[in-house]
Each structure stands twice: as C-alpha cells, then as structure tokens.
Backbone bond lengths (Angstrom), bond angles and torsions (degrees), N, CA, C in turn:
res aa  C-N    CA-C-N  psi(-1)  N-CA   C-N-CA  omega(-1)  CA-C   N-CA-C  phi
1 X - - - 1.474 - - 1.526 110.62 -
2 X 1.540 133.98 154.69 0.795 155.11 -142.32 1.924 108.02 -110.49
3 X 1.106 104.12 130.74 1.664 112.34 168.13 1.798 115.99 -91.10
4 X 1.439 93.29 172.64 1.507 98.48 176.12 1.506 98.39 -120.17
5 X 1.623 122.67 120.28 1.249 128.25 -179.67 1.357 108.93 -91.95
6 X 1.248 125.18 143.44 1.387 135.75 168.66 1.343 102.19 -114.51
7 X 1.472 117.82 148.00 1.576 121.81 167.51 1.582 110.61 -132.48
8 X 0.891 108.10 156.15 1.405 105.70 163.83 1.724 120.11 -159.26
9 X 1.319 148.74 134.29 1.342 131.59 -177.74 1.136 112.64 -44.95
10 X 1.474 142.23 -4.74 1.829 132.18 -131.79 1.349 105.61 -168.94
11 X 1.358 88.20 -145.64 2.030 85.40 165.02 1.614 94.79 -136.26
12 X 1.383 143.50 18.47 1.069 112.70 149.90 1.622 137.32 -55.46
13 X 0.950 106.22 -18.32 1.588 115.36 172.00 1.267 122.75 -50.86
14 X 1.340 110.74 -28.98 0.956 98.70 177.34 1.735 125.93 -101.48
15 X 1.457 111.88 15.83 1.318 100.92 135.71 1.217 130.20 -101.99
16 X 1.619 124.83 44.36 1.326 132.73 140.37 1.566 109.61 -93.83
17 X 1.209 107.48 -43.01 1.843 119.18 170.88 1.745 102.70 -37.85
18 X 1.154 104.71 -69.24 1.693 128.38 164.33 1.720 116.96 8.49
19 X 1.509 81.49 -90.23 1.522 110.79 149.02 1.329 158.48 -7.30
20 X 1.538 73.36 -78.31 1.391 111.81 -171.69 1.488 90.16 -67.72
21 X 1.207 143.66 -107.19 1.950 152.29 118.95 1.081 106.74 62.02
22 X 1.727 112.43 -51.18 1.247 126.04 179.68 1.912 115.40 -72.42
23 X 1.191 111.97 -47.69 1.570 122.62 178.75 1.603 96.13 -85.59
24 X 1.080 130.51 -18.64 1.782 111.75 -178.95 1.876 107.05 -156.81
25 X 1.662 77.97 73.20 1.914 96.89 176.08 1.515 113.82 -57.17
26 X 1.005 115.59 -25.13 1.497 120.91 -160.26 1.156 104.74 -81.66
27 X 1.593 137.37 -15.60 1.785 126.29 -172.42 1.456 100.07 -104.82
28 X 1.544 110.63 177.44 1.383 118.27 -149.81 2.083 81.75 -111.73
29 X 1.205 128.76 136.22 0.929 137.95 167.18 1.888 131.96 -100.94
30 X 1.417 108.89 154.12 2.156 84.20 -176.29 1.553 68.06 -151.82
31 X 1.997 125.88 121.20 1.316 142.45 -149.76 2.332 78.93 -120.59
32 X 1.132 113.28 146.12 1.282 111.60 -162.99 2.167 87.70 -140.26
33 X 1.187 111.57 115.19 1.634 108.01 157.52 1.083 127.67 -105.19
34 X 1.316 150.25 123.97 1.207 147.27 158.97 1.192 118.68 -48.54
35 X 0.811 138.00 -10.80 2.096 156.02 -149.80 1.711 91.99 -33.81
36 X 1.470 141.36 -53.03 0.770 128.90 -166.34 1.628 128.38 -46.86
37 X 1.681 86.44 -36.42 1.624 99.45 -164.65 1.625 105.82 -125.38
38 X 1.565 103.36 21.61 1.566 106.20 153.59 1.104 124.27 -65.78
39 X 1.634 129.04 -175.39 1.739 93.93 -45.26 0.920 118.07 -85.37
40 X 1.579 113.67 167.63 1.411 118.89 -171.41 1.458 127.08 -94.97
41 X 1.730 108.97 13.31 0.902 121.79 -176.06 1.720 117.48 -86.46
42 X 0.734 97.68 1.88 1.620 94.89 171.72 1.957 113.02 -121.07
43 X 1.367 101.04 15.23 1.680 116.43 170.94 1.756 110.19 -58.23
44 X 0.993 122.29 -168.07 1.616 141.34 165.39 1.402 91.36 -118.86
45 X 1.523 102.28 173.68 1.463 112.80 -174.38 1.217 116.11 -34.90
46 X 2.218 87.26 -65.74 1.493 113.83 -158.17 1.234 108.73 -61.68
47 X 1.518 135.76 -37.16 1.554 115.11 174.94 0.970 124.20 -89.04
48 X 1.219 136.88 11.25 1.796 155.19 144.45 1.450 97.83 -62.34
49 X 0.976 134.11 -53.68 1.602 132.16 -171.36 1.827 113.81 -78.68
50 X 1.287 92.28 -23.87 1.686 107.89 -168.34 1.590 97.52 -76.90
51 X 1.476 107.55 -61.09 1.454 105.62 -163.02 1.785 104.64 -89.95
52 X 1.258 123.16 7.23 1.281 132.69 164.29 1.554 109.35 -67.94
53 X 1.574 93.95 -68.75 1.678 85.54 170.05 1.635 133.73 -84.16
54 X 1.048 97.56 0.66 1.788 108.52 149.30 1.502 97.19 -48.17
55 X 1.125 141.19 -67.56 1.400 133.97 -105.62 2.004 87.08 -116.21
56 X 1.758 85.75 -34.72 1.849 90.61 -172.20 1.395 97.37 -70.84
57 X 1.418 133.32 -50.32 1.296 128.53 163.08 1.699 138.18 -31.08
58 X 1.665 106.64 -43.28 0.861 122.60 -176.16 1.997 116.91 -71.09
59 X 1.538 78.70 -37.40 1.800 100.41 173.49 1.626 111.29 -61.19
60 X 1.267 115.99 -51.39 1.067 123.38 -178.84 1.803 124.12 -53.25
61 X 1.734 93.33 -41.27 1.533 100.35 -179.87 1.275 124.98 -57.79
62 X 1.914 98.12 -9.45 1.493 106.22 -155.21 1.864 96.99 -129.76
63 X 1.865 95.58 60.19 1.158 100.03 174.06 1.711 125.44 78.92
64 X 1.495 112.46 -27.74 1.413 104.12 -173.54 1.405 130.59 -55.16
65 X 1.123 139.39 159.56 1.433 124.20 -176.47 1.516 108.41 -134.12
66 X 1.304 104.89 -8.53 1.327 112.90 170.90 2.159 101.45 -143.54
67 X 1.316 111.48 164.25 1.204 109.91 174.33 1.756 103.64 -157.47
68 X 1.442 87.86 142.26 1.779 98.48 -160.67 1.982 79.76 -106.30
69 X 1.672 99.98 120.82 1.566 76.91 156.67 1.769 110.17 -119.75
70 X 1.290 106.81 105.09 1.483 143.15 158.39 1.211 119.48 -28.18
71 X 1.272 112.99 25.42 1.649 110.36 178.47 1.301 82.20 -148.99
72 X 1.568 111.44 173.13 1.470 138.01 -151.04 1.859 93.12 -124.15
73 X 1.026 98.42 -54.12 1.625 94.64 174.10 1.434 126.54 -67.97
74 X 1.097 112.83 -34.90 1.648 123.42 165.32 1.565 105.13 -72.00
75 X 0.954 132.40 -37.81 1.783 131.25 151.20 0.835 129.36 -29.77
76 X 1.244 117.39 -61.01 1.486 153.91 -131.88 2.117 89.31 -95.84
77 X 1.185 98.45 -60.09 1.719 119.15 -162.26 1.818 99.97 -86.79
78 X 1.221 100.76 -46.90 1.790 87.75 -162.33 1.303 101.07 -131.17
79 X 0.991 132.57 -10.43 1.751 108.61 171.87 1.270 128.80 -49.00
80 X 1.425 121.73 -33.24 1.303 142.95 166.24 1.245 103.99 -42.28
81 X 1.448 122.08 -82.71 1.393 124.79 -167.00 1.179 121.13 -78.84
82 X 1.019 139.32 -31.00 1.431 133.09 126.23 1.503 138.33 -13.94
83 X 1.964 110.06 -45.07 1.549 111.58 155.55 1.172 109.90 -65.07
84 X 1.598 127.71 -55.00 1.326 138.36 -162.30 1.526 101.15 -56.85
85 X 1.627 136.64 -67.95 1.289 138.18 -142.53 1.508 91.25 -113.90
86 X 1.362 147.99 -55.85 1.360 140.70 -137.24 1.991 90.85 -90.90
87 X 1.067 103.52 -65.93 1.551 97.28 -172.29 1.168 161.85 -56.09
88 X 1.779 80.81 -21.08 1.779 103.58 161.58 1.644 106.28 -57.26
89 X 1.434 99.33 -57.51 1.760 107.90 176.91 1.253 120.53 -31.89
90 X 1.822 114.84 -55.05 1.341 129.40 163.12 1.205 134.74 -51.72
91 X 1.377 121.36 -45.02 1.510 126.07 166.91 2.039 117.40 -80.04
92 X 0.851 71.31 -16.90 2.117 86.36 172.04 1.687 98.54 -73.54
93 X 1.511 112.19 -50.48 1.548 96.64 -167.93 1.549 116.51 -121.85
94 X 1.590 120.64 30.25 1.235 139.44 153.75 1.469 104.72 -153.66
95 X 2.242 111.46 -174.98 0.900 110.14 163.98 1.161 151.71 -24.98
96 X 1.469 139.83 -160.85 1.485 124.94 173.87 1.426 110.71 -111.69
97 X 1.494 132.17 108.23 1.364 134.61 172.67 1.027 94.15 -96.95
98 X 1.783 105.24 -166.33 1.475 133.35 -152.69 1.510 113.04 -178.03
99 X 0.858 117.02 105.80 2.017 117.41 161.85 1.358 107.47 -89.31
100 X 1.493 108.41 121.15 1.465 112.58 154.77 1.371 126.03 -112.93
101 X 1.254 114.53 167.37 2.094 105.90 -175.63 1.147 91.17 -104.57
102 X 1.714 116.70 -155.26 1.317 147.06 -170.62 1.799 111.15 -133.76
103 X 1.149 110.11 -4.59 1.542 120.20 -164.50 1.941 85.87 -96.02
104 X 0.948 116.84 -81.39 1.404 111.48 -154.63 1.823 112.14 -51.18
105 X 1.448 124.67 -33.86 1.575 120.32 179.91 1.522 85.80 -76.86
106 X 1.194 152.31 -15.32 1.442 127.61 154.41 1.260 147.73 -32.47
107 X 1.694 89.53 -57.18 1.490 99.03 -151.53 1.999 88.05 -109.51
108 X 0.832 100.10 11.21 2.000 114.42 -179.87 1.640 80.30 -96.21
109 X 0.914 136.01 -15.75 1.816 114.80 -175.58 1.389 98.51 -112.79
110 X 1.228 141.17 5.61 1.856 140.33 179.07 1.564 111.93 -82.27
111 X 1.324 120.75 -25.12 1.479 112.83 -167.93 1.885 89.42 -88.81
112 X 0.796 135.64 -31.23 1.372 119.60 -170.45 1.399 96.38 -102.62
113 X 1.113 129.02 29.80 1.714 131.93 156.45 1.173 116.34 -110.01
114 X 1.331 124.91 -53.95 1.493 134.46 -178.73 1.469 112.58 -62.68
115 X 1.296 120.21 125.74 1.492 111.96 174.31 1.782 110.59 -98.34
116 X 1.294 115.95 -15.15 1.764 129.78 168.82 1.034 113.19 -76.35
117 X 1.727 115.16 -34.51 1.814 102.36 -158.84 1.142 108.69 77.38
118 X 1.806 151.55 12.68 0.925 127.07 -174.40 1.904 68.29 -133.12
119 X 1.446 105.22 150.90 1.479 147.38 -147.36 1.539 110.04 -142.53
120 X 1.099 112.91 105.31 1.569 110.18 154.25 1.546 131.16 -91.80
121 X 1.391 121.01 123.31 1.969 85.98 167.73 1.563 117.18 -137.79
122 X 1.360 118.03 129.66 1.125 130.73 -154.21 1.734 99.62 -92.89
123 X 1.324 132.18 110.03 1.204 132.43 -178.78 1.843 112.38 -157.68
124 X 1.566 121.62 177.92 1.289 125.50 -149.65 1.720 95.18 -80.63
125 X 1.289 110.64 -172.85 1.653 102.38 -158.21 2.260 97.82 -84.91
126 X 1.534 93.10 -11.63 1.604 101.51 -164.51 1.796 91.89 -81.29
127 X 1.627 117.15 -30.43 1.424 111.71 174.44 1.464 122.46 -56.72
128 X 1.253 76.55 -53.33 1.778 101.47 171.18 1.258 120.77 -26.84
129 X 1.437 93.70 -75.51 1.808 121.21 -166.17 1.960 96.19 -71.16
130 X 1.384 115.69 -22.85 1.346 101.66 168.29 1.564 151.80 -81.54
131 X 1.458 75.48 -14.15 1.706 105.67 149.85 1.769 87.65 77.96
132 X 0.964 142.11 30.96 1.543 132.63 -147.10 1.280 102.53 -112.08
133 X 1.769 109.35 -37.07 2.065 95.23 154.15 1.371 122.36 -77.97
134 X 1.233 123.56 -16.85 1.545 114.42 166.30 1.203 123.23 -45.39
135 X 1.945 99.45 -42.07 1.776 107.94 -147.60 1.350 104.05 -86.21
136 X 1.161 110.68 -35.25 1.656 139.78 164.82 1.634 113.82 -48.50
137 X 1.353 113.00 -60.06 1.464 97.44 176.45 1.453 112.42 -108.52
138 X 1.583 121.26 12.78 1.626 114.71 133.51 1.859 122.54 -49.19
139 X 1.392 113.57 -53.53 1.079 121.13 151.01 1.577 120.07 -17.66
140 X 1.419 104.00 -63.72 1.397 103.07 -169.54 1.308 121.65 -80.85
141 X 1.430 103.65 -27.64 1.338 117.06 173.77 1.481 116.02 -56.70
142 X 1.367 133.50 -60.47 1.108 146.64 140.75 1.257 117.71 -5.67
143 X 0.998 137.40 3.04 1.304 145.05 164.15 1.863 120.50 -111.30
144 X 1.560 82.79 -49.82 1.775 97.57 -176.93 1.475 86.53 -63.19
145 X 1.109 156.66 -13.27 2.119 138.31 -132.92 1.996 60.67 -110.71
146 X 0.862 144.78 -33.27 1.397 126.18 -176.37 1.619 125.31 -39.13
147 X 1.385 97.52 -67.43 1.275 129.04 132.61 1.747 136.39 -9.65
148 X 0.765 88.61 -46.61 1.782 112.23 177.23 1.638 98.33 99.02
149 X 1.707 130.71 -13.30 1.292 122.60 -174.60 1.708 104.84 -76.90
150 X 1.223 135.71 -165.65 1.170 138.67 171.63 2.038 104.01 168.89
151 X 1.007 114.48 171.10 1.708 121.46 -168.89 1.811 100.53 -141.23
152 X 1.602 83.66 117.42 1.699 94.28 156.87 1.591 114.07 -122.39
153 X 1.624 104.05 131.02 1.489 140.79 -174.28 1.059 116.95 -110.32
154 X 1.662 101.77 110.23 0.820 121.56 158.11 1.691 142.86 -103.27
155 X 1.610 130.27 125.15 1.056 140.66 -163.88 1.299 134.21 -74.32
156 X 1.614 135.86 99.06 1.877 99.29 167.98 1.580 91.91 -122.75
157 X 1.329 103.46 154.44 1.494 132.72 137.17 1.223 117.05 -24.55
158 X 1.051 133.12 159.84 1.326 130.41 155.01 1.718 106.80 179.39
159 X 1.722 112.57 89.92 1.353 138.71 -131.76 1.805 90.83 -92.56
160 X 1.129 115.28 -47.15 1.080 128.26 164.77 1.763 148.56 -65.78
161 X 1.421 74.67 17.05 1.843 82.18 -171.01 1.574 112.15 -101.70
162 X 1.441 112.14 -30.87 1.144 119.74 -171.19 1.845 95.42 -94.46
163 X 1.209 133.58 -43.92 1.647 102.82 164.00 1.275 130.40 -53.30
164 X 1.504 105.80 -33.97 2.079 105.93 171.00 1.510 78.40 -47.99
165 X 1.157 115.19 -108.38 1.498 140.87 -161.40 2.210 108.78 6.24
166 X 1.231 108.10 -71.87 1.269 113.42 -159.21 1.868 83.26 -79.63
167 X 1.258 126.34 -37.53 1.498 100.32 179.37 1.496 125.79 -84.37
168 X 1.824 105.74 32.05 1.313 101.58 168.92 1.927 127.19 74.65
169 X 1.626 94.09 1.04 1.662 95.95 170.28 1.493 109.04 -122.75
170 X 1.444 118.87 69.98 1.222 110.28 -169.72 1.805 106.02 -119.06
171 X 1.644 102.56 13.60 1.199 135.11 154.99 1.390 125.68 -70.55
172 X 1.411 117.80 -49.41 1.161 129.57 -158.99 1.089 106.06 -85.23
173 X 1.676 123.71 -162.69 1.416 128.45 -130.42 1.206 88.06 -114.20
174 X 1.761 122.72 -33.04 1.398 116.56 175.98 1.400 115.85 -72.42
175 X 1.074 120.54 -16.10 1.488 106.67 166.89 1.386 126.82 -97.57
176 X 1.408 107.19 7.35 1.661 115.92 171.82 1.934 96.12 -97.29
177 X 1.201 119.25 -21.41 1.347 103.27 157.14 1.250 133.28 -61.28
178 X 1.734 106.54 -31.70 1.414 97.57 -149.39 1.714 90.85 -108.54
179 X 1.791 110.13 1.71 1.546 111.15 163.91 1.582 112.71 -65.00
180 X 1.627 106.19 -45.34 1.703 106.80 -168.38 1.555 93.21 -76.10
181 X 1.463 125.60 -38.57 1.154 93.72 -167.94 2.046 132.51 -63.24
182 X 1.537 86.96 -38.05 1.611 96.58 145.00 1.313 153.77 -13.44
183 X 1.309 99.69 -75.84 1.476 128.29 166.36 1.479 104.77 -61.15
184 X 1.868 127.61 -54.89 1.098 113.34 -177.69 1.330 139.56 -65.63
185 X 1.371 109.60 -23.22 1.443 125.55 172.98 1.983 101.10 -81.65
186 X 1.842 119.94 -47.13 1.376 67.91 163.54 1.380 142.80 -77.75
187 X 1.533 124.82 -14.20 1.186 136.53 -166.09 1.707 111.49 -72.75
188 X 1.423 109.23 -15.13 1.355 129.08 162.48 1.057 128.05 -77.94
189 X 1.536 127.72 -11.46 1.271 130.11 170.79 1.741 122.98 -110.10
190 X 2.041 92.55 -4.71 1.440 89.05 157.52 2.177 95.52 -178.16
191 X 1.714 86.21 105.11 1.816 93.38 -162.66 1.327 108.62 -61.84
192 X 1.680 126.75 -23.05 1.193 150.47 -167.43 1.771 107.66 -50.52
193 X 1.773 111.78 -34.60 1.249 118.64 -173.52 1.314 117.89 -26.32
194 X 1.212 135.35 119.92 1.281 117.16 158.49 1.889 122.68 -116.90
195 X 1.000 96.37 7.59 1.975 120.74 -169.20 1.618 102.46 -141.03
196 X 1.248 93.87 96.41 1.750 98.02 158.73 1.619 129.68 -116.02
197 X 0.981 123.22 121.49 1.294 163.26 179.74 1.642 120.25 -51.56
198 X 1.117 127.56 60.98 1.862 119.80 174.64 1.246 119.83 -65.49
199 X 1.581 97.86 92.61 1.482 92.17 179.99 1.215 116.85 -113.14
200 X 1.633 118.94 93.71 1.001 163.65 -152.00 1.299 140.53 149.53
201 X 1.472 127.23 102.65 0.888 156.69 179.83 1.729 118.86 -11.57
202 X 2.111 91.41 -52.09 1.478 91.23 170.69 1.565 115.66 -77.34
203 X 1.260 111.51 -11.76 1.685 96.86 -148.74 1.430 105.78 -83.46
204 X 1.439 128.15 23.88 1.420 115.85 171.91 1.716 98.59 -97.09
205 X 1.465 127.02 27.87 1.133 126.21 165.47 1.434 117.37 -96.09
206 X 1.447 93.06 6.11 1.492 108.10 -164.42 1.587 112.08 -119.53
207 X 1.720 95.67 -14.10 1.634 102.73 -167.07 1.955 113.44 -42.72
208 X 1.483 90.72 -22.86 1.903 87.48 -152.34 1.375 90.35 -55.06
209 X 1.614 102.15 -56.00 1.370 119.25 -164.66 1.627 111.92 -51.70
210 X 1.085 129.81 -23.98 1.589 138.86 -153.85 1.511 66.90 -88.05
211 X 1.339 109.82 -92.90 1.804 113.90 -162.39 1.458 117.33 -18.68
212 X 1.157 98.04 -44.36 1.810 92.13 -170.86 1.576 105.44 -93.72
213 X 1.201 141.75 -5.35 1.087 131.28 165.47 1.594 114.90 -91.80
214 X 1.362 95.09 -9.84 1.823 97.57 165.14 1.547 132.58 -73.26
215 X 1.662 93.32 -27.74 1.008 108.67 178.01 1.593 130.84 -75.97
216 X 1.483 93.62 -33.29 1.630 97.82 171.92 1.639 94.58 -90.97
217 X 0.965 158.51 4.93 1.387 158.72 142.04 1.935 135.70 -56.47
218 X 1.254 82.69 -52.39 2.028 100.09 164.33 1.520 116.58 -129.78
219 X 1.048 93.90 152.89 1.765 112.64 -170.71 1.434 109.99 -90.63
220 X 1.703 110.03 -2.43 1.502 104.81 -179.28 1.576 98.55 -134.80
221 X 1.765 99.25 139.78 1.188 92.86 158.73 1.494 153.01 -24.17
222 X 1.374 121.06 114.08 1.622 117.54 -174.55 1.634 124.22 -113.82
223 X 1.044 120.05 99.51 1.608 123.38 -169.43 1.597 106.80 -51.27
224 X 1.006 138.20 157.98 1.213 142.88 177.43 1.346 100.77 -138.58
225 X 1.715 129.24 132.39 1.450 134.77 -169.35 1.677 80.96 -121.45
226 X 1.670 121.28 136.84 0.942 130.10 157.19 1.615 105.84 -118.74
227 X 1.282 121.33 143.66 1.000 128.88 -155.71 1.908 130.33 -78.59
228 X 1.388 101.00 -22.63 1.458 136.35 -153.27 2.054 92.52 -60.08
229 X 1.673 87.71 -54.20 1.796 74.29 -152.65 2.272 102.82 -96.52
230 X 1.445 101.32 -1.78 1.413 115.33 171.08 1.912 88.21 -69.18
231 X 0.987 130.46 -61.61 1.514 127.54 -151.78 1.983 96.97 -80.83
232 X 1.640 111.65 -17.60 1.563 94.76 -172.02 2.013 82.76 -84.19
233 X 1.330 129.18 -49.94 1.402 119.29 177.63 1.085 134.39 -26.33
234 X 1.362 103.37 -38.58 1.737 130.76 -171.97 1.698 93.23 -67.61
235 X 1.433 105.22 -69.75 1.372 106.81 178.09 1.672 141.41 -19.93
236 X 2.258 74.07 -69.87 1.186 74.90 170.07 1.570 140.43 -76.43
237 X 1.585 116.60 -33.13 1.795 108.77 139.09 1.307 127.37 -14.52
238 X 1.394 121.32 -79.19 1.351 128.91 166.22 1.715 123.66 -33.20
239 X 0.849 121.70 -15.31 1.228 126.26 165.01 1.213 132.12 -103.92
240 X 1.437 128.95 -15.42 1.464 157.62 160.28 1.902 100.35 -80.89
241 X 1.272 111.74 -12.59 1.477 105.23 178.08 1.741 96.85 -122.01
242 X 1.410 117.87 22.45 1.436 102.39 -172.99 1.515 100.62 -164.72
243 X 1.181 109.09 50.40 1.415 116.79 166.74 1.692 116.21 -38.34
244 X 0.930 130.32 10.63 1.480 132.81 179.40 1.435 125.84 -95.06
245 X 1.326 94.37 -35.15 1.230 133.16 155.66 1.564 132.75 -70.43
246 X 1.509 122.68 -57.31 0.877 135.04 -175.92 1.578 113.83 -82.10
247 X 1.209 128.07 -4.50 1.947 143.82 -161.23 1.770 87.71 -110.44
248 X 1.145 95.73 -19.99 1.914 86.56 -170.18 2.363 104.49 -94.41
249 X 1.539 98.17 -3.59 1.363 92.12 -172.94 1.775 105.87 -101.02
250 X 1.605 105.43 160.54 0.998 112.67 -157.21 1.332 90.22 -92.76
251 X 1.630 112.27 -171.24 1.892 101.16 -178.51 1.697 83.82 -153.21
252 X 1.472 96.51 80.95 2.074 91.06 -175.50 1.817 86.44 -112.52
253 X 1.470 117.18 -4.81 1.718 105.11 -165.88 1.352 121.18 66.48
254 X 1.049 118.84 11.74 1.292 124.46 -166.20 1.883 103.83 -88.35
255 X 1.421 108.18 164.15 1.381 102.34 171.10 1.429 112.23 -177.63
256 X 1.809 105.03 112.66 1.983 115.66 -166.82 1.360 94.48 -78.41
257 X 1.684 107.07 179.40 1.322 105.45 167.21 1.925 80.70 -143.20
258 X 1.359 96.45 151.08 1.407 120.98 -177.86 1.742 112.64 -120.79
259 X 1.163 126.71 133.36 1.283 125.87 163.55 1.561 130.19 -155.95
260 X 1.003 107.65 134.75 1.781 118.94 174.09 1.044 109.39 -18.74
261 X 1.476 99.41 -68.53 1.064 135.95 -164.13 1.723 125.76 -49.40
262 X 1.409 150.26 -170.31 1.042 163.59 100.88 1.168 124.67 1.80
263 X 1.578 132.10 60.15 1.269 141.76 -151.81 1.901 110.68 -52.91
264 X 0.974 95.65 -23.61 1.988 100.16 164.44 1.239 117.83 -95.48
265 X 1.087 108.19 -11.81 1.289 96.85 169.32 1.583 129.33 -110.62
266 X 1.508 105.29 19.26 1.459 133.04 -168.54 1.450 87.55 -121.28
267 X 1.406 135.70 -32.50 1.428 95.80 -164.85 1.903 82.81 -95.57
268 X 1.119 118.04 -33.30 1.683 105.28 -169.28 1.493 101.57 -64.47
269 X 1.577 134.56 -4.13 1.741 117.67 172.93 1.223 104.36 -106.23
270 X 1.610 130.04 -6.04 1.484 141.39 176.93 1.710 117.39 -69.04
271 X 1.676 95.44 -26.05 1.603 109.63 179.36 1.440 115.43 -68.43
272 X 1.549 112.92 -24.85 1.241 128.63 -161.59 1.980 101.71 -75.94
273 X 1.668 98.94 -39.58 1.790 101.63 174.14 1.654 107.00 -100.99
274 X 1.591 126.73 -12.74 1.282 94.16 162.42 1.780 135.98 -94.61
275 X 1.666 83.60 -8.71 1.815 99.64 -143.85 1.143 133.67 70.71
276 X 1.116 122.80 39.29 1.467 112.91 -169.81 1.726 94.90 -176.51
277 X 1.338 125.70 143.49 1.387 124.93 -170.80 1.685 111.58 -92.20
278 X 1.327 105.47 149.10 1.584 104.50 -169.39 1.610 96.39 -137.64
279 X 1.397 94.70 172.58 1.757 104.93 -175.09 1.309 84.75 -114.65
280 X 1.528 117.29 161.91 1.312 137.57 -179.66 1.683 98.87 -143.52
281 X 1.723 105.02 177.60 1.081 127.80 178.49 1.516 112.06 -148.27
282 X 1.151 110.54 147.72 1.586 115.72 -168.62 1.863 107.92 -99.30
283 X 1.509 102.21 126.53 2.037 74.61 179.96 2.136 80.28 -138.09
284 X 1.071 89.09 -174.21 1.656 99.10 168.31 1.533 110.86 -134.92
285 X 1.377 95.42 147.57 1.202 117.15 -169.38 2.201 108.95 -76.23
C-alpha cells in the first residue's frame, strides 16, 4: 500500500505536514527535506525544477502515490512542468500518482475572506518573481468582475524571513525589524489591504509577530491566511473526489521524516515547526 509524500526545500513543510496529520490521521506518511540545498528561493527556474523533481521522483520510488509539495517556491517554479512533462511519463509506465502544490487551495479561500478585494502576499523573492499568486487569483478574479466585485494583489518579498526562521532567531529583535519593515513597505504600496496571504510555508512561525505589528501599523482590520489547514482541507476533499488515489493508501498513521541534510540536526530544528521531537534519516538526492 501506498504513502502520502510531502516535500519541502526546508522545514517549513512541515507545517503543512502539521496539518495535514491533523485532518487525516489515518494514512501512512514519508515527510522529505531538502535542508542541504535550501533554500530554494534564491535558485533560477532550472534548478528549482531540477531538484524539485529529484525529490518528487525520489518520493515516488519510495511507494508514494500522491506527493504534497509543501513549499511555495517549489509550487510556484515547477509543479507546472512537472504535471505537464514528468507525469504523463510516470503514469504511462507505473501506477497512478499525482503532484500537488500549496499555492492553488490558497488563494481559492481569499475571495470569501477579503471584504475590499485588495490582497496582500508576503512570500520569498522566487514567489514573488513567479507571479503565481497573482496569476492564480487573476484567475479568480475574473470571474467575480462578473459580479461587479474583482481583487487587486499586491506583492512583497521578504528575503529575510526564512533565514531568521531556520536559524532559530525568529524570536528576536532582528526579526521583529525585519517583520515591520516588511509589512510597511507592503502596506505602503497599497493601505487598502485587508487579507494577507503567507506564502510561505515557514512564515506562520512568524504569524504572532505579523499580527501585532499590524496592529500598531493599520487602523483597519487585517485577515491573515496561514496556509497549513486550507492545504490539509484541500486534501482531504481531493481524496473524497478521487478514489483512485485514495483506495491505493495505506492507513498504518504512521509518518518518516527524510533529509539531505544532517539527520540530528533535522530532527532537533524540526521541533521548532512541530513541537514535539522526531527521528529522521539521512539519504541523498
């Protein structure tokens, strides 16, 4: 029987893993980090797409039947071409898999949050530059302009959030700088925001801090979408609409963790997004 793979470059993934575990205890899970060759947000396409499907490949060999990839930049860059070119190949000469992202059950939950239509989303400079929540909830927008409603999105960077984050100072004072400074430049390019968007995996380690620096920042309420339990929903839907998928997974509850990386030193920075201590294993990509 078949697992559900999660990937992610880092360890944000695993507060989609989180989640995910949480809304559908019953399947057997295998959690995959790139840690070595994080992050991947400052890659070019081609090695965002390269070592993406390294990793979707690698998941697959090892039983998966479905694979969540849990990062926003690996979304963002290669899921696309990867559905388009890698999977036909894959389902032509084995069972039936599936890659899904984290970007699209996102931005499908913003129009019935936002009461302005105006959208912020705070993500790495490769999200950014991929334009992939724009294009996505242009999409959606395009529907509401029926309506007479419609959504303008707006983008920042924010280059610095995910090194606080994995080096463990996402407490400290430098990362409450580099939260307001964030927030102010986007909230400066459009004050109207009322729905903001973490698109990134790690940055709900950051939510407290976002909230309260929003608050002494704007005078109007600001929604904050964290990503974790929109993408375990998605799932679990998706599997109640895709029995093909879901008849091939096992139900032991179980769940490995895999990494590039330094297997001690992945499960002692893994505690930091689950709470709770885990064993890992070291493999190469």
């Amino acid at each position: 029987m078949a697992k559900i793979g999660v990937f992610d470059s880092g360890y944000g993934g695993l507060t989609i893993l989180s989640e995910i575990r949480r809304v559908l205890p019953e399947y057997d899970y295998l959690y995959l980090g790139d840690n070595a060759r994080a992050p991947y947000g400052t890659h070019s396409f081609d090695v965002i797409y390269r070592y993406t499907l390294q990793a979707v490949e690698y998941l697959l060999s090892q039983d998966c039947a479905l694979v969540i990839l849990a990062c926003n930049t690996a979304s963002a860059k290669a899921l696309r071409t990867i559905q388009q070119r890698d999977l036909p190949k894959i389902n032509h000469q084995s069972r039936r898999v599936n890659v899904l992202g984290v970007i699209r059950p996102t931005v499908e939950a913003v129009p019935a949050i936002s009461q302005t239509g105006h959208v912020g989303i705070l993500a790495t400079p490769a999200t950014v530059s991929s334009e992939s929540y724009v294009l996505e909830l242009e999409k959606i927008s395009e529907g509401l302009r029926e309506t007479g409603d419609g959504l303008q999105v707006t983008q920042q960077a924010c280059p610095m959030w995910v090194p606080l984050i994995e080096a463990g100072e996402h407490e400290s004072d430098g990362a409450e700088f580099f939260v307001d400074k964030y927030l102010r430049e986007l909230l400066g390019k459009d004050p109207e925001i009322d729905t903001l968007v973490l698109g990134c995996t790690h940055y709900p380690l950051l939510a407290a801090k976002i909230s309260r620096q929003l608050s002494s920042i704007s005078s109007r309420p600001i929604r904050i979408i964290s990503q974790g339990s929109l993408v375990a929903d998605s799932l679990k839907d998706y599997l109640q609409r895709h029995p093909e998928y879901r008849d091939q997974l096992s139900h032991g509850g179980s769940c490995r963790y895999l990494t590039t990386e330094n297997a001690d030193r992945f499960a002692q920075s893994a505690s930091l997004f689950l709470d709770q201590s885990v064993c890992a294993a070291h493999i190469d990509l």
